[in-house]
C-alpha positions in Angstrom: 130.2 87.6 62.4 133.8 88.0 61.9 135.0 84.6 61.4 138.0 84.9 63.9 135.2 85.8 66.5 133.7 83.3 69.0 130.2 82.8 70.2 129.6 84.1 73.3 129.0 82.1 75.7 125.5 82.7 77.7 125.2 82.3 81.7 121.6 81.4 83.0 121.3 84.1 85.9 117.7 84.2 88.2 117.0 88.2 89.3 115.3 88.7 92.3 114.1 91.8 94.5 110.8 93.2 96.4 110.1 96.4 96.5 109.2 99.3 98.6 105.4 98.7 97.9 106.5 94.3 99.4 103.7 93.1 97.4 105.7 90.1 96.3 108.6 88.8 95.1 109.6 89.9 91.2 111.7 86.6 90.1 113.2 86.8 86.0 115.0 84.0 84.7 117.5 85.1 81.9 120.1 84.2 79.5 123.1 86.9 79.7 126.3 87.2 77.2 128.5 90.0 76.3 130.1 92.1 79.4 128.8 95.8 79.0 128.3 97.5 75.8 127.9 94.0 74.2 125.8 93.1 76.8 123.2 90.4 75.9 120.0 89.6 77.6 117.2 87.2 77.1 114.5 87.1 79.6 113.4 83.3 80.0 110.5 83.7 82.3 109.1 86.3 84.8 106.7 86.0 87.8 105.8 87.6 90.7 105.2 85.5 93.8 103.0 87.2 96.2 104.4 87.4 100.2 102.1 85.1 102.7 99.7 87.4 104.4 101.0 87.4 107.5 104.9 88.3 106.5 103.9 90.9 104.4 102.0 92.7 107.4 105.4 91.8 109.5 107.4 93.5 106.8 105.3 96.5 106.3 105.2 96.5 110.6 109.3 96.7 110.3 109.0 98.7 107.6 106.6 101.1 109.6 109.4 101.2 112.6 107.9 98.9 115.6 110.2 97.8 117.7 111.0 94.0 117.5 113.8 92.1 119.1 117.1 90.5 117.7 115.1 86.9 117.5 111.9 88.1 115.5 114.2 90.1 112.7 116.6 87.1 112.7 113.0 84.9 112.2 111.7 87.8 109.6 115.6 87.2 107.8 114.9 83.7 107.3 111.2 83.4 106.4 112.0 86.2 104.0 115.2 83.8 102.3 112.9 81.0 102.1 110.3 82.9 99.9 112.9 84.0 97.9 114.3 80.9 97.0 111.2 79.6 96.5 110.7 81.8 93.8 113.7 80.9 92.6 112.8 77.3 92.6 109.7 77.8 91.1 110.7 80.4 88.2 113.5 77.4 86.8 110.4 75.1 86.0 110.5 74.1 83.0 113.5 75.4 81.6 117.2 74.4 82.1 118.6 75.6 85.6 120.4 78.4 86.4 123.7 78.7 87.8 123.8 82.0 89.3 121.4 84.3 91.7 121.5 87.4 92.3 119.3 88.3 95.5 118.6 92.3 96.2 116.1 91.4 98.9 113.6 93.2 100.9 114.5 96.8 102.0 113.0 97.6 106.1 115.2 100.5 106.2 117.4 103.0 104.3 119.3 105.8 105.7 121.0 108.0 103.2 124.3 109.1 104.1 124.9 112.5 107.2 121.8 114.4 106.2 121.8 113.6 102.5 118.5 112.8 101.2 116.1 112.3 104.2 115.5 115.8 105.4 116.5 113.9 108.8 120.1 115.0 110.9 122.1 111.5 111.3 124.5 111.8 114.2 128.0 113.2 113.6 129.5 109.8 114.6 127.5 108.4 111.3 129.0 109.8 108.1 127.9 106.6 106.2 124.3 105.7 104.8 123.0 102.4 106.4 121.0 100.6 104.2 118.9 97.2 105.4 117.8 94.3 102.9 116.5 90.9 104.7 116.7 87.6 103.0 120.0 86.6 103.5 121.5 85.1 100.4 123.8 82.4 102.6 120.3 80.3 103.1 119.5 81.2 99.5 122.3 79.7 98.4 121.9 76.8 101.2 117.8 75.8 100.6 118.7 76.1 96.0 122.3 74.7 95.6 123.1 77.8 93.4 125.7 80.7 94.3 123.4 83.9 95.2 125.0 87.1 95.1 123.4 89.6 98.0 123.4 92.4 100.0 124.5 94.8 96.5 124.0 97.9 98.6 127.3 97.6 101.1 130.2 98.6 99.4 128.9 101.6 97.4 127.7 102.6 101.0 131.2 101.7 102.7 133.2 104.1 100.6 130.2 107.5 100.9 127.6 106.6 98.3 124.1 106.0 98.8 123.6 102.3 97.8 121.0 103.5 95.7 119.8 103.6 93.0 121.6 100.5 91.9 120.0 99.6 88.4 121.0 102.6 86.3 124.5 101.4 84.9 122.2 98.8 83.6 120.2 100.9 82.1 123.0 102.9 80.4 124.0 99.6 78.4 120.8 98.0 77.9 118.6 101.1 76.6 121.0 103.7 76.1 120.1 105.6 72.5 122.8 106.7 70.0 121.3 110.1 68.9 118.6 110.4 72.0 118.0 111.7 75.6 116.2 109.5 77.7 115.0 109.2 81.4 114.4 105.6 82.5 111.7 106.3 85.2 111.2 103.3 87.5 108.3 103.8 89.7 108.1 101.1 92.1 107.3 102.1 96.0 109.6 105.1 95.3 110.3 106.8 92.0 113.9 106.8 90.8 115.3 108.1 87.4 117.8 107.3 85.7 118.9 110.2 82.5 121.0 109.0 80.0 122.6 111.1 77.1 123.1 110.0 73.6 126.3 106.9 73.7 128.7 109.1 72.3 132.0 110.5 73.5 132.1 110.5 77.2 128.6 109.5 77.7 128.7 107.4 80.9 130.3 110.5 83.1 127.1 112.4 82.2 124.7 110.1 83.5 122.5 111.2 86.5 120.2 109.4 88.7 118.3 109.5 92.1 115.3 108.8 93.7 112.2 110.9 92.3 110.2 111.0 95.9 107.3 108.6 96.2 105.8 106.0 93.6 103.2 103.9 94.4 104.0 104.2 98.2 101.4 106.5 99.3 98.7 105.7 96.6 98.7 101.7 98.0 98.8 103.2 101.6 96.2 105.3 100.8 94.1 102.6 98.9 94.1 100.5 101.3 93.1 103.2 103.7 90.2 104.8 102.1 88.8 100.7 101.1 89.0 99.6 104.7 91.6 96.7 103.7 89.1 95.8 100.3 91.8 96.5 97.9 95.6 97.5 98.0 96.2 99.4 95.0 94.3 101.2 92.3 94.4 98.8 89.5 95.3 100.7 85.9 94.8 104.0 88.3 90.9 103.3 87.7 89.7 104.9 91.4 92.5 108.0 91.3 90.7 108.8 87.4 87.4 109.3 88.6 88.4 111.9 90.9 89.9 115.6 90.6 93.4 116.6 91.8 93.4 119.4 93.9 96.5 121.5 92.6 97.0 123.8 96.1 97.6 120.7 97.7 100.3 119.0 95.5 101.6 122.5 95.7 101.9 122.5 99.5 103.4 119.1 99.5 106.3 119.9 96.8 107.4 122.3 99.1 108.3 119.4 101.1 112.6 119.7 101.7 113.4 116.2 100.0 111.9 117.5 96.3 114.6 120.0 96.7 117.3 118.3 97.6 120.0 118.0 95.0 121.1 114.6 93.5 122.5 112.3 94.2 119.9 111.4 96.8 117.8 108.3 97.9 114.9 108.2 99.8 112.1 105.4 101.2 109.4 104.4 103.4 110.6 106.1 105.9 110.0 109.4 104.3 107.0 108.9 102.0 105.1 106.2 104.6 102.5 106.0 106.3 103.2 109.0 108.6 103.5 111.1 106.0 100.9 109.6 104.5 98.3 110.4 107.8 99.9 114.3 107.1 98.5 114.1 103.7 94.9 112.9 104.9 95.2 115.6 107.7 96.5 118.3 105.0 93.4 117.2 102.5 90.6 117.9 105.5 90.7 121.7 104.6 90.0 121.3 101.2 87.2 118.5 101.7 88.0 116.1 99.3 86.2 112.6 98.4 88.3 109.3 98.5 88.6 109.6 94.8 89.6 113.5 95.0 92.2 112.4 97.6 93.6 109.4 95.6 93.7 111.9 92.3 95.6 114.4 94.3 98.5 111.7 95.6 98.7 110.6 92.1 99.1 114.0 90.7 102.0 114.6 93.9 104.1 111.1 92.7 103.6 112.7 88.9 104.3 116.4 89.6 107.4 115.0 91.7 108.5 113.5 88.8 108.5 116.6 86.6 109.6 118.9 89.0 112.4 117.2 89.5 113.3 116.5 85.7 113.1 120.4 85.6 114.9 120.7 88.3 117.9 119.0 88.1 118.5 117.6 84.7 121.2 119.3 82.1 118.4 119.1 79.6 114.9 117.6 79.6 114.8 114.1 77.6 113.2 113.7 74.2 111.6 110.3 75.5 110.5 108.8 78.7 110.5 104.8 79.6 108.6 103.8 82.2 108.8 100.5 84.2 107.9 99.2 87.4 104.3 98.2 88.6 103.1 102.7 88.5 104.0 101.4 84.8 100.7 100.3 84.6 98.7 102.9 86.4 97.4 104.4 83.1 95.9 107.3 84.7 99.3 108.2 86.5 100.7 107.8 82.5 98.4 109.9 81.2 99.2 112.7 84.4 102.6 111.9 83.2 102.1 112.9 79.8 99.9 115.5 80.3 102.9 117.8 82.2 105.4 116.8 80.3 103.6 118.3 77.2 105.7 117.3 73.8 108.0 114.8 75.6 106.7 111.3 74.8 105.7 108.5 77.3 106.4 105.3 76.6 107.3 102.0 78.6 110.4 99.7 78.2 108.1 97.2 76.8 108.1 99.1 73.6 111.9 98.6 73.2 112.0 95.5 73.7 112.8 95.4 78.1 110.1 94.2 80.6 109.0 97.1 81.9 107.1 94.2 85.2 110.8 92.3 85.5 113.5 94.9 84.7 114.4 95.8 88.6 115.0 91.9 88.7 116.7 91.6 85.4 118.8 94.0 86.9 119.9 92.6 89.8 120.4 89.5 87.5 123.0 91.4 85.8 124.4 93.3 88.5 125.2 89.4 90.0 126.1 88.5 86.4 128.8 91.6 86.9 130.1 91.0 90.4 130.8 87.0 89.0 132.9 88.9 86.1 134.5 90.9 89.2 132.8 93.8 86.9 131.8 97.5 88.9 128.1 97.8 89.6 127.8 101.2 90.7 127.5 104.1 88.9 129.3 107.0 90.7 127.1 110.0 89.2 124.3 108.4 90.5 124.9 107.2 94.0 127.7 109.6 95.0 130.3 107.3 96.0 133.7 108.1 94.6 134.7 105.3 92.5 133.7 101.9 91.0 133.5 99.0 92.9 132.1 95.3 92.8 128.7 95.1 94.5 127.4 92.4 96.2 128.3 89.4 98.5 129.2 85.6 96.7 127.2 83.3 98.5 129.5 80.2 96.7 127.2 76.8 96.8 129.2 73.7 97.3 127.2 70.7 96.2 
């Protein structure tokens, strides 16, 4: 160290966000220095606290589009806060607290912006996205006595940009490559990517990201389907391997109008749900497929989606791929993965040194980390919105 240099000094930062799959609550505790390129982080800890039965279903009912009134989602707001601060309660034991949250809470709804993304027509009086996250980080900040930063999607949405995805500027400082192309794929509920060139020259104008299609929407929808409630995913993709994917299929459903979109574009549940989940089992009678042969076939569509749209719409195809995200783990889905990208290699963010389980919530840590700084967020080439701006809403605690 240059001896005219001082030590940086480190803020303890707790990341938090659920999914599109709402299986639980990701919470990472970590210890962040550095602003962007000098960006340090340390994660201290990393759980995932699973929803309470019954508010998951009400999620995944929300989620789903029934009708509730202004008092249940008000009721669903709060009970989803107090899980979340729970976790952020319970991640802290043990270790020195924290002094900032960053909250990206639980998405029920996501509207990409007039006919961008969806395959759906938004009225002409709606140029904007609309983009819904409940937990509300004022009670966050109210039940933990720490400022929570929330609701990061807003002001990228205000000025014509998507909201989403959110995470790759992060990725761009934290596993960026001098010499290499790579593709951070996140495969949560939905897929997103992010493609980052070599850091050299003007790099961070050439990054592109959006969201693949689905992840592990469908297969959990369709787990929990074909077991009658028994299980809700395929754990390590175990079920989906003993089966065959039926190409024709995956063929007919990439012809499907969001794979063809071009970025930047976001998607959800309410594309890749359970409706379009029920078309898939319909689709899938014709060719009469076993429960395994149908949980192969979704698997091959989230991989093919992937690939398709790396061929698709990237300036070049990367020389590695870093997964992360709970599809991560589905080692049948790596090995699909692998298998149609030929030479490329596979690997996860583990293997450079980034929790591949916790990075969506280191993320959001550092995107809170950022707003504190009054540091950007956004990344224009990914969400589409026309500038920089500071994401997120400062939830300031008082005691």
């Amino acid at each position: 160290m240059h001896p005219t240099e001082e030590v940086a000094v480190s803020t303890r930062v707790i990341g938090l966000i659920s999914g599109t799959s709402v299986d639980g609550i990701d919470a990472a505790l970590v210890e962040i220095s550095g602003t962007e390129l000098d960006l340090k982080i340390a994660l201290l800890a990393g759980a995932t606290y699973p929803y309470p039965a019954e508010l998951r279903e009400r999620i995944l009912a929300v989620g789903a589009g029934v009708a509730i009134s202004m008092a249940e989602l008000a009721e669903i707001d709060d009970a989803i806060a107090q899980v979340f601060a729970q976790a952020a309660q319970n991640i802290q034991i043990g270790h020195q607290p924290a002094t900032l949250i960053g909250s990206h809470g639980q998405t029920v709804y996501h509207r990409p912006p007039a006919d961008r993304g969806t395959g759906n027509k938004t009225t002409p009086h709606s140029p904007l996205g609309y983009s819904l996250q409940l937990g509300r980080g004022e009670l966050i900040t109210h039940i933990t006595s720490i400022t929570t930063v929330s609701n990061f999607r807003v002001a990228d949405i205000a000025i014509g940009g998507h909201g989403a995805p959110l995470v790759p500027k992060v990725d761009a400082y934290v596993l960026s490559h001098p010499q290499e192309r790579r593709c951070i794929q996140n495969i949560g509920g939905i897929g997103n990517v992010a493609y980052i060139p070599p850091r050299h020259g003007d790099w961070l104008s050439k990054i592109r990201a959006w969201d693949t299609g689905p992840g592990n929407s469908l297969l959990d929808l369709a787990v929990e389907h074909l077991s009658a409630g028994a299980k809700t995913y395929d754990e390590n993709g175990d079920w989906a391997a003993t089966g065959t994917p039926c190409h024709p299929l995956v063929e007919q459903w990439l012809n499907q109008d969001y794979f063809h979109l071009p970025p930047p574009k976001s998607t959800g549940r309410e594309l890749f749900g359970v409706t379009y989940l029920h078309q898939c089992l319909k689709d899938a009678q014709a060719y009469k497929l076993n429960p395994a042969d149908i949980l192969a076939t979704l698997t091959e569509l989230t991989a093919a989606s992937i690939v398709h749209s790396y061929r698709t719409f990237l300036p070049e195809m990367p020389q590695r791929i870093l997964l992360c995200g709970g599809g991560s783990r589905n080692l049948y889905l790596k090995r699909r993965l692998e298998l149609l990208l030929t030479s490329i290699p596979v690997l996860t963010t583990d293997e450079v040194g980034l929790s591949a389980d916790f990075k969506e919530a280191i993320a959001f840590a550092v995107l809170a980390y950022w707003r504190h700084l009054g540091i950007p967020g956004n990344l224009p080439t990914a969400t589409g919105a026309p500038q920089e701006v500071l994401l997120g809403e400062i939830h300031q605690s008082h005691s």
